[in-house]
C-alpha positions in Angstrom: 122.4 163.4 104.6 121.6 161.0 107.2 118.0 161.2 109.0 117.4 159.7 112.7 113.6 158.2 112.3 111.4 156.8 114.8 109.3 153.6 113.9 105.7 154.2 115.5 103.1 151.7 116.4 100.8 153.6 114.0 103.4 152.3 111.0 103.1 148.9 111.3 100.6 147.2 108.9 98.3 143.6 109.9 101.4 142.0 109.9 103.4 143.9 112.8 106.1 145.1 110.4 106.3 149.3 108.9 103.6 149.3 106.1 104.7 150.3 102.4 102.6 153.6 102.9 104.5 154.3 106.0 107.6 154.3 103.8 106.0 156.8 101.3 105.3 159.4 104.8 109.1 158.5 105.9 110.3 160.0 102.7 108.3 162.6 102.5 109.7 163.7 106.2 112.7 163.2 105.3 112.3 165.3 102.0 110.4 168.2 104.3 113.7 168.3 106.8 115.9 168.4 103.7 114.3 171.1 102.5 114.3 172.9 105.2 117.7 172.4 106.2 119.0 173.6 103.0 117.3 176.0 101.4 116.4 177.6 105.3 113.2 179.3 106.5 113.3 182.7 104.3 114.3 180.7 101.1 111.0 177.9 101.3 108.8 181.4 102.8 109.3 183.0 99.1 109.2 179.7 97.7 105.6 179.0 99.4 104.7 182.8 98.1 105.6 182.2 94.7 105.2 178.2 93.4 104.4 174.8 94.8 106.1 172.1 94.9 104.5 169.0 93.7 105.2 165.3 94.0 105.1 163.8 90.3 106.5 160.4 91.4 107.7 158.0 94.0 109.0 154.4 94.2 109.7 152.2 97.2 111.6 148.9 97.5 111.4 146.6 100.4 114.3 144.8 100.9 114.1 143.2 104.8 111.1 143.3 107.2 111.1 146.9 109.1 109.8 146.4 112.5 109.1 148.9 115.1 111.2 148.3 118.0 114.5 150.5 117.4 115.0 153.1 115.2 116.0 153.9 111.2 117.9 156.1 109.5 117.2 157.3 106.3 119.5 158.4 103.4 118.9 161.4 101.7 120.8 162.6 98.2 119.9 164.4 95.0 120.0 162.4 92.3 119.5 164.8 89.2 118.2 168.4 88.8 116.3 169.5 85.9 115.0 173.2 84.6 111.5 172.4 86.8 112.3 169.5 88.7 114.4 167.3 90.8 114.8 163.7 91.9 115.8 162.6 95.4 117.3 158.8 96.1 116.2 157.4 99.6 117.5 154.5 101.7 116.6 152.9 105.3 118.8 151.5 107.8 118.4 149.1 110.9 122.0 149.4 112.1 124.1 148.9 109.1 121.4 146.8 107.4 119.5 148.8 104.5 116.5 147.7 104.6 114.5 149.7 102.0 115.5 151.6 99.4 113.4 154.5 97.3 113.0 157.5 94.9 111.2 160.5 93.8 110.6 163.4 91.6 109.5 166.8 92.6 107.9 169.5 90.3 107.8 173.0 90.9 105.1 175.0 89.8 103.0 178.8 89.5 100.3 177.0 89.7 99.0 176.0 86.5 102.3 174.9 84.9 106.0 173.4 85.6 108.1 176.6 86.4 112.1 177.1 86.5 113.6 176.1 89.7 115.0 179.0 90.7 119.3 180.0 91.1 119.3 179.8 94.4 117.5 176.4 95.0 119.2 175.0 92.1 122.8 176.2 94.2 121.0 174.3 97.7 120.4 171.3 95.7 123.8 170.9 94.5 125.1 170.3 98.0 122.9 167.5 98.2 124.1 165.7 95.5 125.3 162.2 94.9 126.6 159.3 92.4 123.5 157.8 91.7 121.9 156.8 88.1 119.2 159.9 87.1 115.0 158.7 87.8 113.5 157.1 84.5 110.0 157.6 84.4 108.2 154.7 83.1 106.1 154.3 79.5 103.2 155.3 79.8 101.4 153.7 76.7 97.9 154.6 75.4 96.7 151.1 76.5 97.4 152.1 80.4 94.9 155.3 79.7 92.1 152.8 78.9 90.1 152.3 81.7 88.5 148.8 80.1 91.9 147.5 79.9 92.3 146.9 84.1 89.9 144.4 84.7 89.8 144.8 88.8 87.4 148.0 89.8 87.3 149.2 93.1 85.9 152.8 93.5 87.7 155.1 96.1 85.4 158.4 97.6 88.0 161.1 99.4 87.7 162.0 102.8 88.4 165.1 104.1 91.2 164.0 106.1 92.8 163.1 102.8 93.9 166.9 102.3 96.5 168.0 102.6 98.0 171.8 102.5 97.6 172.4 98.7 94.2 171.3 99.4 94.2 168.3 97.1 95.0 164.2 98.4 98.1 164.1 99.6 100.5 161.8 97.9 100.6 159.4 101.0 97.1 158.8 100.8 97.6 158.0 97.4 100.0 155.8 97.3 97.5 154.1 100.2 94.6 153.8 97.7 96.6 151.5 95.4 97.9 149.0 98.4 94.2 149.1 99.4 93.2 148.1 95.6 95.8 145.0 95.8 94.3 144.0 99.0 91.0 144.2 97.8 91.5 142.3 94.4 93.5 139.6 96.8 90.4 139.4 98.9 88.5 139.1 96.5 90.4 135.8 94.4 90.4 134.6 98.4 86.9 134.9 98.9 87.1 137.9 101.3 88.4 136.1 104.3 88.1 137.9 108.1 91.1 140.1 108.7 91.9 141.0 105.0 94.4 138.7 102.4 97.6 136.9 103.5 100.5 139.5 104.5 102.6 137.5 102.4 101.1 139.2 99.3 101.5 142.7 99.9 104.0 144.1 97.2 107.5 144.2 97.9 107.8 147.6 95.7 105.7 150.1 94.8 106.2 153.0 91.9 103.7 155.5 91.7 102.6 158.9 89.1 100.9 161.6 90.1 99.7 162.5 86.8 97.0 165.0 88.0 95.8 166.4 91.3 93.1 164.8 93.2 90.7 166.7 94.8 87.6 166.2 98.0 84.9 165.7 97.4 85.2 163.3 94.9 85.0 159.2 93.8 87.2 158.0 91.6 87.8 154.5 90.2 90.8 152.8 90.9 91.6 150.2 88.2 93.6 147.1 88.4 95.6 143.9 86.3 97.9 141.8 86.4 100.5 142.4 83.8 103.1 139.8 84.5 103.1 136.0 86.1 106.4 134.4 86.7 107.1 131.4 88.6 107.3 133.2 92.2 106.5 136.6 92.2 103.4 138.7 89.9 103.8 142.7 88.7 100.4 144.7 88.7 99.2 148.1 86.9 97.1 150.3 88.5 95.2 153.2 86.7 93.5 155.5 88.7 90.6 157.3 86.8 88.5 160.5 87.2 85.8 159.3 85.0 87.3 158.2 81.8 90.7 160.4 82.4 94.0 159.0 83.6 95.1 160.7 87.0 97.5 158.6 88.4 99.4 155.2 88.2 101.0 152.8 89.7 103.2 149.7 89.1 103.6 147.1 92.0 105.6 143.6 92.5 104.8 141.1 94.9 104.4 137.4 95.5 101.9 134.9 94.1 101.9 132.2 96.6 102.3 132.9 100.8 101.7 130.7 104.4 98.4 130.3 104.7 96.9 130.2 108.4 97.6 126.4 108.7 101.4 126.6 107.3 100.6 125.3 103.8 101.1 127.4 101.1 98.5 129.3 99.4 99.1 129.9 95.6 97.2 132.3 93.3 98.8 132.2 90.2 95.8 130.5 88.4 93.3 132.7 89.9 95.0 135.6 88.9 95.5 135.1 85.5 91.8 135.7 84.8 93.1 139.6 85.8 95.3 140.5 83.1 95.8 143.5 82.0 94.1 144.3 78.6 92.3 140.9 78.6 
């Protein structure tokens, strides 16, 4: 299924081009108009009545610069369906350019537990599917539920405007706190320069898990390191914690090195490796 998108001026990040958070909200529409399309209004009405559905992971992949002027379609299949969950594959077009490409998982739930997807969604999701390799969730490892093991802290309080209708932080918001943890531990190796770090740093992908439901009022540490180094480009781990407990992470890929404002390159390999992960 093929989605028409407008770009908005409220998508574009500092450096004029559609923010990786604004991808995570495209998808998300475009999963809400699937939805609704398929399984039609009295199907998601007993579905509301009954379970939730939950977001247990997302990934995005930047692939070209996405600016605003014009507009973007995005590609919608099912890539697997499982006894409580399913997984959708995502990719954006400028013309006949993709320029981003993405994936999630989707839980449904009573409430307090995964719960079978019921005959007739199972049936509307078939319709939807396409040739595409299933989701593979990423190792966990007991080191990434060790809070000591990130050695970036940056503490995140929720704001009510964070909600959204389950009544907990919506995934989108989410996904914004670990771009906003990046940013923050590239400030701080820049020595927290006016207008935030160079653009050139902001990850080209982002994977997140939504291990466990986030809830207003709260403050919760967000946790960063740097688990790899390579000669152009560096690959984070975030840990978000409630207290000592693991509620969400997130793996990111970017580059080390970027224009700085006077065209020479600035490089941050060295003063990253201080960061890594379980050091």
């Amino acid at each position: 299924m093929l989605i028409e998108h407008e770009a908005r001026y409220a998508d574009l990040d500092p450096s004029r081009r559609i923010g990786r958070d604004a991808l995570v909200r495209w998808f998300e529409d475009a999963r809400v108009a699937v939805e609704r399309d398929t399984f039609g209004a009295d199907l998601v009405a007993r579905l509301q009545s009954r379970v939730r559905l939950l977001l247990a992971a997302i990934r995005v992949d930047v692939l070209a610069p996405l600016r605003v002027a014009g507009s973007y379609r995005i590609g919608v299949g099912v890539s697997h369906v499982g006894t409580t969950s399913f997984s959708y594959r995502y990719a954006v077009f400028a013309g006949d350019e993709c320029v981003a490409t993405g994936e999630s998982t989707s839980v449904h739930t009573d409430g307090d537990a995964p719960a079978p997807l019921p005959g007739e969604v199972r049936e509307a999701l078939t319709t939807l599917m396409i040739e595409a390799p299933a989701p593979v969730r990423p190792e966990r490892g007991d080191a990434r539920a060790v809070r000591e093991n990130y050695p970036f802290r940056w503490d995140v309080r929720t704001r009510f405007t964070d909600l959204d209708t389950n009544r907990h932080v919506n995934n989108v918001a989410l996904a914004s706190w670990y771009l906003d943890g990046l940013a923050e531990l590239h400030s701080d190796v820049l020595g927290y320069p006016a207008g935030g770090p160079l653009d050139g740093l902001s990850p080209s992908s982002l994977s997140v898990q939504y291990l466990d439901q986030v809830h207003y009022p709260g403050i919760y540490q967000l946790r960063v390191g740097v688990e790899e180094i390579g000669e152009d480009t560096v690959r984070y781990v975030c840990g978000l914690f409630d207290e000592r407990r693991l509620i969400g992470l997130a793996e990111a890929e970017g580059f080390h090195h970027a224009p700085g404002e006077n065209g020479d390159p600035v490089r941050l390999a060295e003063a990253l490796a201080p960061f890594r992960f379980g050091d």
